[in-house]
C-alpha positions in Angstrom: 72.2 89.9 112.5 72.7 93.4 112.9 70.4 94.4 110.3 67.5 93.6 112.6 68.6 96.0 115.0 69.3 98.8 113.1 66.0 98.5 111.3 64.7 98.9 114.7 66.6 102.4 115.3 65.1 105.6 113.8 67.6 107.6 112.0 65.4 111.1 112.1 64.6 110.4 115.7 68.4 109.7 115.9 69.1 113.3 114.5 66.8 115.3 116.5 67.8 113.8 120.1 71.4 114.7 119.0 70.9 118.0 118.5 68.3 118.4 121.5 71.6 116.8 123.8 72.0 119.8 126.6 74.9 121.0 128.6 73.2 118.9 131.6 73.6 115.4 129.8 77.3 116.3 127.9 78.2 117.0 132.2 76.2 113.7 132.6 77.7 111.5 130.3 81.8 113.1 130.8 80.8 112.1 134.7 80.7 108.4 134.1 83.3 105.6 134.0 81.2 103.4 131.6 79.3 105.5 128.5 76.1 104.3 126.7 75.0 105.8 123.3 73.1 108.2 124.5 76.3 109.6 126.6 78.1 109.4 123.3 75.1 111.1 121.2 75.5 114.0 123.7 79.5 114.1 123.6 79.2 114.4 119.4 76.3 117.2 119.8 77.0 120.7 119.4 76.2 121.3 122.9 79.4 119.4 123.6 81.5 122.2 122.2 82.7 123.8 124.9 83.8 120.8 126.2 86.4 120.2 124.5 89.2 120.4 126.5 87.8 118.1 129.2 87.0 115.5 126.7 90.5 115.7 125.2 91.8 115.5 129.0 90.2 112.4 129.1 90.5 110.7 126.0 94.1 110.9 126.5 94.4 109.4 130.2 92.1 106.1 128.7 94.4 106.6 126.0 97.3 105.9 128.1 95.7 103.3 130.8 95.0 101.2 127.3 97.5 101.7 125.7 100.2 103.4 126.8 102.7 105.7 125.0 102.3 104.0 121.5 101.3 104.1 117.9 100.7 101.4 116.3 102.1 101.5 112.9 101.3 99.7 109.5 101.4 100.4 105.5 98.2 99.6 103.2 99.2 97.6 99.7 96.5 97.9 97.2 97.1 94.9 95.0 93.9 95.3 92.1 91.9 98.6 91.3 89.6 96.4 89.2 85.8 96.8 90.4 82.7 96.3 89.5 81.0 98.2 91.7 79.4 101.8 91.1 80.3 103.9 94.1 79.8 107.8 92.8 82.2 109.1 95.3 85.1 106.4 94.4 88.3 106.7 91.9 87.6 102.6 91.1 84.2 103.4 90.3 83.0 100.8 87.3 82.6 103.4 84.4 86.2 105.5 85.0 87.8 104.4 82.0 91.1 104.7 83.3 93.5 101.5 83.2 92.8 98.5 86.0 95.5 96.8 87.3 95.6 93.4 88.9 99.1 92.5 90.3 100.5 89.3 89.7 102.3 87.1 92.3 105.7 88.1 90.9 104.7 91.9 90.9 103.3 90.9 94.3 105.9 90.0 95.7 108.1 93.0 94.8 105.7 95.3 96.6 106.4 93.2 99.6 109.9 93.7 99.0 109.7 97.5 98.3 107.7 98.2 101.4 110.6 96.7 103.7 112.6 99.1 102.2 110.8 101.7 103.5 110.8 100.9 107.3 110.5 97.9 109.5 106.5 97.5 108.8 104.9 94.2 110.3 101.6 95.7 110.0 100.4 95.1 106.2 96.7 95.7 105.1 96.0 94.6 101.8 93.8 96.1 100.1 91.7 95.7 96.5 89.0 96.9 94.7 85.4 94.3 94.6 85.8 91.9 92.1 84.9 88.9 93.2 85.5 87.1 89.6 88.9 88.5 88.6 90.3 89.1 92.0 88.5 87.1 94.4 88.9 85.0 97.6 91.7 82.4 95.9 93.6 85.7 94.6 93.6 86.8 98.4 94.4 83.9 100.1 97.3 83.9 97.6 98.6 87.6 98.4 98.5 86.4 102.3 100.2 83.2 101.0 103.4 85.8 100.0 102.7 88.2 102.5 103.7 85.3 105.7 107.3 85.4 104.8 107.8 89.0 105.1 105.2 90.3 107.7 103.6 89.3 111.0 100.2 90.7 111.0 98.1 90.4 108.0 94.8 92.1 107.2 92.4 92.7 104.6 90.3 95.3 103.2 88.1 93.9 100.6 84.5 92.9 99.4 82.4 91.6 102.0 82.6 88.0 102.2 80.9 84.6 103.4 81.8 83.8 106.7 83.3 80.4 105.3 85.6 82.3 103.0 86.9 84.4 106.3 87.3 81.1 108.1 89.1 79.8 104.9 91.3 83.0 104.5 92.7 82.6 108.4 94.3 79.0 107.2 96.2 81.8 105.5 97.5 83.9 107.7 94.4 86.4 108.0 93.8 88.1 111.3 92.0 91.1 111.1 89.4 92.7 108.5 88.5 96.6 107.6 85.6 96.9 106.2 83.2 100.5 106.1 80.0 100.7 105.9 80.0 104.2 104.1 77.3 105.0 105.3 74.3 103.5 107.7 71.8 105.0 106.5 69.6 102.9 104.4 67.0 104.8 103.0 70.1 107.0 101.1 72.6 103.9 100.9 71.7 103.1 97.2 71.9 106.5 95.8 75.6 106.2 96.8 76.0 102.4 95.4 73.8 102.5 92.8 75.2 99.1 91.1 77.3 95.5 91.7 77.5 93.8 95.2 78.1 96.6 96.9 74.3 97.7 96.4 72.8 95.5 98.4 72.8 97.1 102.1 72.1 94.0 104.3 74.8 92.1 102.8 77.3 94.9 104.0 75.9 95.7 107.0 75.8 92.2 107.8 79.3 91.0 106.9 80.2 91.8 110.6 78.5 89.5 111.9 80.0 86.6 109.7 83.7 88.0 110.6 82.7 87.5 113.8 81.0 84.1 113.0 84.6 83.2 111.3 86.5 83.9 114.9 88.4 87.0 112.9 90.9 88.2 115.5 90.2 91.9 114.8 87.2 93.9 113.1 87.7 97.3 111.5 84.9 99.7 111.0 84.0 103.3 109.7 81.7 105.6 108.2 82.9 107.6 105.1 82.4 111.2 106.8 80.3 113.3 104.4 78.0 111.4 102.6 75.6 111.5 105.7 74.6 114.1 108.9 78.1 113.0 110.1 76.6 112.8 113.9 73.8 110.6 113.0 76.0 108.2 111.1 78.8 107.4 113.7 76.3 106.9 116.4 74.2 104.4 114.1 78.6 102.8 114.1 78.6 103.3 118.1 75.2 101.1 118.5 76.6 98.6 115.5 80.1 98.8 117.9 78.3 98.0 121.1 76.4 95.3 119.3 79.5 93.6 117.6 81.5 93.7 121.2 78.7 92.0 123.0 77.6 89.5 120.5 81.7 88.3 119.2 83.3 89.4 122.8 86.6 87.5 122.1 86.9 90.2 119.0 89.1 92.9 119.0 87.9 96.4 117.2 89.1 99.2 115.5 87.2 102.4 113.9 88.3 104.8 111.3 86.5 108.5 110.1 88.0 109.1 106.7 86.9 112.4 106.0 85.7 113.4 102.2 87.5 116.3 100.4 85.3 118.0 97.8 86.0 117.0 94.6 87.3 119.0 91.7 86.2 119.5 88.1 83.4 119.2 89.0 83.0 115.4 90.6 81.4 114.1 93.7 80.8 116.7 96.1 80.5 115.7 99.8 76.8 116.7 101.7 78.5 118.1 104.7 82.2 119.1 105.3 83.6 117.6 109.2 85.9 120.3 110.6 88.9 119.6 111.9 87.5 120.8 115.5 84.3 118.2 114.8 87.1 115.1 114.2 88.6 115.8 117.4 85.6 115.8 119.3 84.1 112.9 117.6 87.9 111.1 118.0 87.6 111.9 121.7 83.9 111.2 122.2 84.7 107.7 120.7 88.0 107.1 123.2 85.3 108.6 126.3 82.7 106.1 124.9 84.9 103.3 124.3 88.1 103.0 126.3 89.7 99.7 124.6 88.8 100.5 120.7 91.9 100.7 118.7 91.4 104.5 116.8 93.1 104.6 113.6 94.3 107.7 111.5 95.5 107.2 108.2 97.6 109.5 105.6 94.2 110.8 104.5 94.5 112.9 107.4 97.0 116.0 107.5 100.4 115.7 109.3 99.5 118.6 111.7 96.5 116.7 112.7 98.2 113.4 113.2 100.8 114.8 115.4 98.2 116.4 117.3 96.0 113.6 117.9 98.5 111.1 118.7 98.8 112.3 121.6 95.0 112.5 122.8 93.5 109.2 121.6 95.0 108.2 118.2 96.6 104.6 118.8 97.3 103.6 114.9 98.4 105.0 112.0 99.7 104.4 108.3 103.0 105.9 106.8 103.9 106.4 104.0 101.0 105.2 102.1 100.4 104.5 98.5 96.6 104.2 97.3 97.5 102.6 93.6 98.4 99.6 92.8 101.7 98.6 92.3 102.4 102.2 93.7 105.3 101.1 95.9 107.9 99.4 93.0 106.0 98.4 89.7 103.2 100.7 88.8 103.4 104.5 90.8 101.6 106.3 88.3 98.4 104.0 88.5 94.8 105.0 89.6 94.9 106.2 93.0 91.7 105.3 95.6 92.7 108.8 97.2 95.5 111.1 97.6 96.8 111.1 100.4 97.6 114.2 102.8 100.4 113.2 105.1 102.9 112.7 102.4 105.9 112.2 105.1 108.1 109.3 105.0 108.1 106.7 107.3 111.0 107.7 109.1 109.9 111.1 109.1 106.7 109.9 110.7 108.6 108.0 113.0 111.0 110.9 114.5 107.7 113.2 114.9 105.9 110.4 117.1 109.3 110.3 119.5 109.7 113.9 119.5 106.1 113.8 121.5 107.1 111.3 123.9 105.3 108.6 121.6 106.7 105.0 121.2 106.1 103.9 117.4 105.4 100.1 117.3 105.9 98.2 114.4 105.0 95.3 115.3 102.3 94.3 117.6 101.3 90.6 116.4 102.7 87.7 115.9 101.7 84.3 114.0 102.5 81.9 117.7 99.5 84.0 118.6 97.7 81.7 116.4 99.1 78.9 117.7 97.8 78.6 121.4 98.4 74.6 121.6 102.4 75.5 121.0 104.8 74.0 123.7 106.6 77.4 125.8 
């Protein structure tokens, strides 16, 4: 289990040989077809600054040997806000006392309906808050249940589960999973999730390895960017990466960097603010490091910034994102997760990406790919 390594990997000696990286080892690393950590620990350090140009150079040619001109696209549905979790940084957190919402199959279903409305999504993530009691693996494996007949590629974003309950959830059409592990740095992790499930850092950190155990088609990860040194946290993601792709090779992979906005009215304030020059070196660090990850943007991000990066190493992104449930037909004035920043519409999206030379691809998956044994 990964747990075992990472115990094994210092997080203040992890700091200091960032920040000790010299322009010698970022020339060192950006000279090599095949990156280690320690190349990508030198490509995230501030001596990697003036670098940038040649690191977006070459994101975007692995970029386009990988994947070509395209961007993936696909739509979150967040079907509960009901938690019972603690998070201090989070809108579901267990104490707000604002309404919780658990859609039912009918309500369900019009969401599904709505969001074809909006563009020709195949890509769905659903998403909910941790609940295992009121919304747990049967509510789920239901909401993939209705998903089948409208979409093609189905994955979750949910509590960390058993790796029997992943196995049981691709009998119903699962085949990928996001999950983020906040934050790897264990001595901290608590502060953040003081209470529920959530609290208990092995089980997180861990629930990779049972994806992978359950023969999940494609694992999502990320660090929420600010809780931690931001540099020190994504390489602790780059080693958990490396690990993942050795140990569940037939496993595709995807990484995230949702940035935190301070908070206002006083709420949670974020320990260290990325810049928007920091995400683009850590998004081409990451393409330099690993040439096959999928890198995914979502509406969090500014529109600027997405049209920018799609270009240089991006290769999925939402549209038109809502972050409360029942925010696409039945509920949209419900608790949002976040607010999102790229408020564009699909289609909007859509005629930025092919005004860049940028293929947008809705549909990249489908359920025969499941079915290896079928007669051609």
């Amino acid at each position: 289990m990964f747990s075992d390594v990472i115990r094994n990997i210092s997080w203040e000696d992890t700091t200091k040989r960032i920040f000790e990286k010299t322009d010698a080892d970022v020339r060192r690393a950006l000279s090599k077809t095949r990156c280690d950590v320690e190349d990508f620990m030198a490509m995230i350090s501030p001596a990697a600054e003036p670098y940038l140009e040649q690191m977006a150079r070459l994101s975007q040619k692995y970029t386009r040997e990988r994947f070509g001109k395209t961007i993936n696209m696909f739509i979150p549905i967040y079907i509960t806000n009901s938690c019972t979790n603690s998070c201090v940084y989070c809108g579901f957190h267990v104490e707000n006392k604002y309404k919780r919402t658990i859609l039912t199959e009918e309500q369900i279903i019009r969401e599904y309906e709505a969001i074809k409305k909006i563009g020709p999504f195949e890509n769905l993530l659903i998403v909910t808050g941790e609940n295992p009691v009121k919304a747990g693996v049967d509510y789920i494996a239901k909401a993939l249940d209705l998903a089948k007949p409208y979409f093609n590629n189905l994955q979750i974003e949910v509590m960390p589960l058993k790796s029997e309950d992943y196995a049981l959830l691709r009998t119903h059409g699962l085949n990928g999973v996001i999950c983020f592990q906040e934050t790897y740095n264990e001595a901290n992790y608590k502060k953040y999730h003081p209470r529920g499930q959530k609290s208990i850092y092995e089980w997180r950190v861990n629930g990779f390895d049972r994806m992978g155990m359950a023969g999940v088609n494609k694992i999502g990860m990320g660090v929420l960017i600010g809780l931690e040194d931001w540099r020190t946290d994504v390489t602790m993601m780059a080693h958990h990466l490396r690990y993942l792709e050795k140990t569940y090779w037939r496993t595709q992979y995807s990484v995230n960097f949702p940035r935190m906005r301070p908070s206002e009215n006083g709420g949670f304030q974020p320990y260290v603010i990325m810049s928007d020059k920091e995400l683009a070196q850590l998004t081409f660090a990451m393409r330099i490091f690993d040439h096959d990850v999928d890198i995914s943007y979502s509406t969090r991000e500014p529109a600027f910034i997405r049209n920018n990066m799609a270009n240089l190493g991006v290769t999925t992104m939402s549209a038109q994102s809502k972050t409360d449930p029942g925010g696409y037909a039945c509920f949209p004035q419900n608790l949002e997760q976040f607010h999102v920043s790229d408020e564009r519409t699909a289609e909007e999206i859509e005629k930025a990406l092919r005004e860049i030379g940028l293929e947008p691809v809705w549909k990249n998956w489908d359920v025969a790919f499941d079915k290896p044994n079928m007669a051609i």
